[in-house]
N, C-alpha and C positions, 0 to 999 in steps of 0.2 A: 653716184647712185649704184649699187650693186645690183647687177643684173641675174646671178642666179647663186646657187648655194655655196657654190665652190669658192668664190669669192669672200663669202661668211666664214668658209673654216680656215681660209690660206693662213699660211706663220705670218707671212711677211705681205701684207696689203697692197705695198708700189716696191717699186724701183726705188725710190728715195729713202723707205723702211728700209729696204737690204742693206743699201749703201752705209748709212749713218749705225746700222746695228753691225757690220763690218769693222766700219771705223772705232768702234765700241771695243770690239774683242780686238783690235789690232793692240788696243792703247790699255785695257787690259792684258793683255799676254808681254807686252814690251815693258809694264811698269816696273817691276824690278829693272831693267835696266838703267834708268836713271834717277830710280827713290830709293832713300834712306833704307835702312832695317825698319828702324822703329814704323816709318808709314808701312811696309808692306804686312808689319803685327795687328795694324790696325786697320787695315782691309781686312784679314785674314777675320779678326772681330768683327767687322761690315757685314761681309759675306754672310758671317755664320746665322748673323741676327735678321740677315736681310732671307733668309734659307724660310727661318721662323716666321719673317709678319708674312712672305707669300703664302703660306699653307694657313696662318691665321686669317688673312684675309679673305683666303676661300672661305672656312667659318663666317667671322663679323662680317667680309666685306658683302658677300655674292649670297648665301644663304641667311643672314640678319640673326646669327645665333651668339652671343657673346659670349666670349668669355675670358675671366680671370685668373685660371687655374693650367696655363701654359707652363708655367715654369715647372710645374709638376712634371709635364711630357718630356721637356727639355733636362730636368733630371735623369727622368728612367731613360733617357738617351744617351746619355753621357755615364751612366752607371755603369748599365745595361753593356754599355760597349768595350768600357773597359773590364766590368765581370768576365764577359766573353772570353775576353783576351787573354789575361791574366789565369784566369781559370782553370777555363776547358779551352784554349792552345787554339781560340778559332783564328782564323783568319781577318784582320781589319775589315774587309769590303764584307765578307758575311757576317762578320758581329755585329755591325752598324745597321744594316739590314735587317739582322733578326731583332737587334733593341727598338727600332723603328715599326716593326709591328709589335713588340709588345705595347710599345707606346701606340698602338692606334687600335689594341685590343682595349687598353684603359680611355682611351677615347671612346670609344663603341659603348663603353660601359655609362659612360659620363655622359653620353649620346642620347640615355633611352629618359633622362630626367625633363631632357629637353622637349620629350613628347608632350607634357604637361606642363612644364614651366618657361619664361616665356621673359624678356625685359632684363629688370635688377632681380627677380627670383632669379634666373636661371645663371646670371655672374655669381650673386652671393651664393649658388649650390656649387660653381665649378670651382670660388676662389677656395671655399672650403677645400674641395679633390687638392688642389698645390698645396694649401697647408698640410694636411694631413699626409701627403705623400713625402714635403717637408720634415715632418716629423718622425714621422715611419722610418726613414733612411737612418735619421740619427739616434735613433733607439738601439740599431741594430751592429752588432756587432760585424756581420758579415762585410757588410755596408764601411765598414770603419767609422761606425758610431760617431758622434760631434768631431771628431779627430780627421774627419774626411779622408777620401780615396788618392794615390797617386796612378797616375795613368801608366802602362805600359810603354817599352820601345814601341815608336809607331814603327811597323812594319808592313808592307804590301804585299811580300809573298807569301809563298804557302811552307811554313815550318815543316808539315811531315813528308812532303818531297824534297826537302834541303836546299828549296828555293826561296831565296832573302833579298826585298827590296826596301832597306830604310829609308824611313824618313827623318830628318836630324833635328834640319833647320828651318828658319821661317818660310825658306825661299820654296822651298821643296813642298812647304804644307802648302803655301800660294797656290800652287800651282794645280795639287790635290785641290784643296776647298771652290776654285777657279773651277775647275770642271764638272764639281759635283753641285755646284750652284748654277751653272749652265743647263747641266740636264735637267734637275729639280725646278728651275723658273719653266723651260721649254715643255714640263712635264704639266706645269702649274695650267700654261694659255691653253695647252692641246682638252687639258680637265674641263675647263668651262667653254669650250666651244663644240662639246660631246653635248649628247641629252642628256647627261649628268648633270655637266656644268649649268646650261636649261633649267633642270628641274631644282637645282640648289635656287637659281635668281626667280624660278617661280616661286618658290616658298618663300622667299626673302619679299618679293612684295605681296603675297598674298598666300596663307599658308590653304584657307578653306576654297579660293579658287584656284588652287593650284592642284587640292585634291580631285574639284572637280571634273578637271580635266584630265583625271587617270594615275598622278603624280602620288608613290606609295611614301607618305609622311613618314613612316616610321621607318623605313629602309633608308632614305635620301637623308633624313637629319642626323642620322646616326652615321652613315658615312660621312658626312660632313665632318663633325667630331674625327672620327677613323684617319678620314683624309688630312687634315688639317694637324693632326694628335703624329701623324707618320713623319711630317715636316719637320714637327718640333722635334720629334726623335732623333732624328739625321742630323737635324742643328747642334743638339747638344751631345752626340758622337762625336761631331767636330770640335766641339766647343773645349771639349774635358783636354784632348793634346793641345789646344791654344794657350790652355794653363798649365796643364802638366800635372797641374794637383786643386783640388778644389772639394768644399765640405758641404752637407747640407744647406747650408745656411747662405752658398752659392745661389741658391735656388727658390728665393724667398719672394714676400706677396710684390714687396716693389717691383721686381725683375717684371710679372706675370703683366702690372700696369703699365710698365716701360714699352710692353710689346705690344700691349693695346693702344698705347701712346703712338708708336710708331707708323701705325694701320690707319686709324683718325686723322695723324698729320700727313701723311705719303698722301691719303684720300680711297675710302670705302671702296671695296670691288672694283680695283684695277692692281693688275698685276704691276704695272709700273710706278702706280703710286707708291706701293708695296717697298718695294728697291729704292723709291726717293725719298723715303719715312723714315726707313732702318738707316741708312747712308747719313741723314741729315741727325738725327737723335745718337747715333752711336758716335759722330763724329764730335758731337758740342760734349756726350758722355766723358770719354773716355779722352781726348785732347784740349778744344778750345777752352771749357769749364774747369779741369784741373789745369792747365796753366796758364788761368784768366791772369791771374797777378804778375805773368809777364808779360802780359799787351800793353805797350808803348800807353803812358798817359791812363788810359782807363784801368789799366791795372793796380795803378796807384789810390787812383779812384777806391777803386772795391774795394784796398787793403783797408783804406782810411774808412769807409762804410764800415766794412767787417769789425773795426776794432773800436770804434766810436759804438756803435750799436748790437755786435753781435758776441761772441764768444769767442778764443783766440781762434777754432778752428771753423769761424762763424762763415767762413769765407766758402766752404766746402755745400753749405746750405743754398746760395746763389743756384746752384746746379738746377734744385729743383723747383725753386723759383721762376728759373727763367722758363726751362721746360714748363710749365705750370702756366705761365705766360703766352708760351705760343701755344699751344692747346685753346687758352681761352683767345688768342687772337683768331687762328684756324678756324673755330667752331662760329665766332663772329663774322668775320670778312671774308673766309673763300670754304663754304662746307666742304667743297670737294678736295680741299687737302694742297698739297705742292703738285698733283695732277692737275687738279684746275687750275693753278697759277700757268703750269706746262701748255696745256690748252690753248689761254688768254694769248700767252706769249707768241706761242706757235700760229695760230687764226691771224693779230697783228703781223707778223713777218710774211704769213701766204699772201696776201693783199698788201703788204707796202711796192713800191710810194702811195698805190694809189686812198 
C-alpha cells in the first residue's frame, strides 16, 4: 500500500525493480559481446520501433486517442534528419531534435481533429495524414521523389569546429540507439506520473468528466498527438542510418498498423508493455517469419502449405497471417497484452510454493 505521494512518482518502486532493471542494462550494454552482428542489427530495429509504440502508447495507450497515420511522423523523422544533415551541415543530435519537433508540430496539427472526432473517425482522419504525407514525399523532388533518400555519414561531432565523432558500424549505432532509447523510455514513465500524464488517462476514461474537473481538452489531446508525433520523430531519425537508404514507400499504411499492432499486443497504457509488443512483433518481423522455412520440421511444413496452396512467394504471406492471429488471440484471451501475461506470471512466482 502506498502511503504517500512520493511513493506514486518514485522510478523504481522496491529494491527488486532496481536490482532486475540493473540487470537489464547490464545485459543490454554486454550484448555485443557475445552476439552475432546480424542480432545486434536487429535490436538496433527493436529499439528504434520499440522508441515508436512508447510515445504511441501514450496516445492509444494512456489518452484512448488512435491512431493510424504514425508512419507519417516516423517519415518526417527520418527525412527530416537526414535533410538536416545533408543540407544545412546540422549536427546529428540537433537535426534529430529539430525533425522531432517538426513531427510533433504535424502531430499538434493532427491533434485539433481529434477535438471532434473520436473512435474509427479519428484513425480513418489520422491513416489519411500517413498517406498523404506518404505521398507528398514522393512527389517531390527535393525529397528524392519515388527514387528515395540515402542518409548521410552518421556523424556525432560538430563539422564547423573540426570536431568529428563517426559512426560506421552496427556496433557503434547499438550503442547510440541503446541510450537514446534509455532516455526516451525514462522520459515516457516521468510523462505520465506528471499531471500531464493524469490528465491524458483522465481523458482516456472519461473525456467530459475529465473536463469537469478542470482538465483543458483541447490543450491535453493535442499534446498528446505532439508527444507521441515527437517519439515517432526520433524513431524514424534512427531508423533512416539503420538502412542507410530508404524511399517513401518505407513509410506506408501497413508500417502505421504494425505499430498499432505492437501497442495492443505489448498491452494498452503501460510503458512496459510498450517494449514487450515492439520486441515481440519486430522480432517474428524481421527474423523468425523470414526464415520460417528454416525451422527444423515445421519449415518443411510451411514450404509444402505455401506451394500446395499459395503462390511460389506464398510463404512470405504467413507473416501476416500469423501476426493477424495473435492480435485476434491477444484481443480474446489476455486484453491486457504480453503485460498481462507479465503480471499473471509475476503474482504466481510472489506467492509460490505457497
Amino acid at each position: 500500500m502506498k502511503r504517500d505521494y512520493y511513493e506514486d512518482v518514485q522510478l523504481f518502486k522496491s529494491g527488486v525493480v532496481l536490482f532486475w532493471t540493473s540487470a537489464l542494462l547490464i545485459l543490454l550494454f554486454t550484448f555485443p559481446l557475445y552476439a552475432p552482428n546480424y542480432y545486434i542489427y536487429l535490436l538496433n530495429i527493436i529499439m528504434v520501433h520499440m522508441i515508436l509504440a512508447v510515445g504511441l502508447n501514450i496516445l492509444a495507450g494512456s489518452t484512448g486517442q488512435i491512431s493510424l497515420g504514425h508512419a507519417g511522423f516516423f517519415a518526417i523523422g527520418a527525412y527530416g534528419t537526414a535533410m538536416l544533415m545533408s543540407t544545412f551541415h546540422i549536427p546529428f543530435l540537433l537535426a534529430i531534435v529539430i525533425a522531432a519537433f517538426v513531427a510533433a508540430f504535424f502531430g499538434f496539427i493532427l491533434g485539433l481533429p481529434a477535438l471532434r472526432l473520436e473512435g474509427p473517425y479519428l484513425a480513418i482522419a489520422s491513416l489519411g495524414f500517413g498517406l498523404t504525407i506518404m505521398h507528398i514525399i514522393g512527389a517531390m523532388e527535393i525529397f528524392g521523389g519515388r527514387m528515395g533518400m540515402k542518409t548521410p555519414p552518421l556523424d556525432l561531432g560538430i563539422e564547423q569546429i573540426g570536431l568529428s565523432l563517426p559512426v560506421t558500424n552496427d556496433l557503434q549505432k547499438y550503442y547510440l540507439i541503446l541510450v537514446i532509447a534509455i532516455i526516451m523510455v525514462v522520459g515516457a514513465v516521468n510523462i505520465l506520473k506528471t499531471r500531464v500524464g493524469r490528465s491524458f488517462v483522465a481523458i482516456r476514461d472519461s473525456d467530459i468528466a475529465a473536463e469537469v474537473i478542470g482538465v483543458n481538452l483541447t490543450i491535453y489531446k493535442t499534446l498528446a498527438f505532439a508527444v507521441s508525433a515527437f517519439y515517432a520523430g526520433i524513431a524514424g531519425g534512427l531508423f533512416g542510418f539503420i538502412l542507410g537508404f530508404f524511399d517513401p514507400f518505407t513509410f506506408n499504411m501497413i508500417l502505421s498498423i504494425m505499430f498499432l499492432v505492437m501497442v495492443v499486443v505489448g498491452g494498452l497504457g503501460t510503458v512496459s508493455g510498450s517494449i514487450m509488443g515492439a520486441t515481440l512483433i519486430t522480432y517474428l518481423q524481421y527474423d523468425l517469419f523470414k526464415n520460417i522455412a528454416e525451422v527444423p520440421y515445421f519449415g518443411k511444413f510451411m514450404l509444402y502449405i505455401s506451394d500446395k496452396w499459395f503462390t511460389t512467394v506464398g510463404l512470405e504471406n504467413f507473416s501476416s497471417m500469423a501476426i493477424g492471429l495473435i492480435m485476434i488471440g491477444i484481443i480474446i484471451f489476455e486484453p491486457l497484452g504480453m503485460f498481462g501475461v507479465w503480471i499473471r506470471f509475476k503474482k504466481y512466482w510472489m506467492t509460490w510454493p505457497f
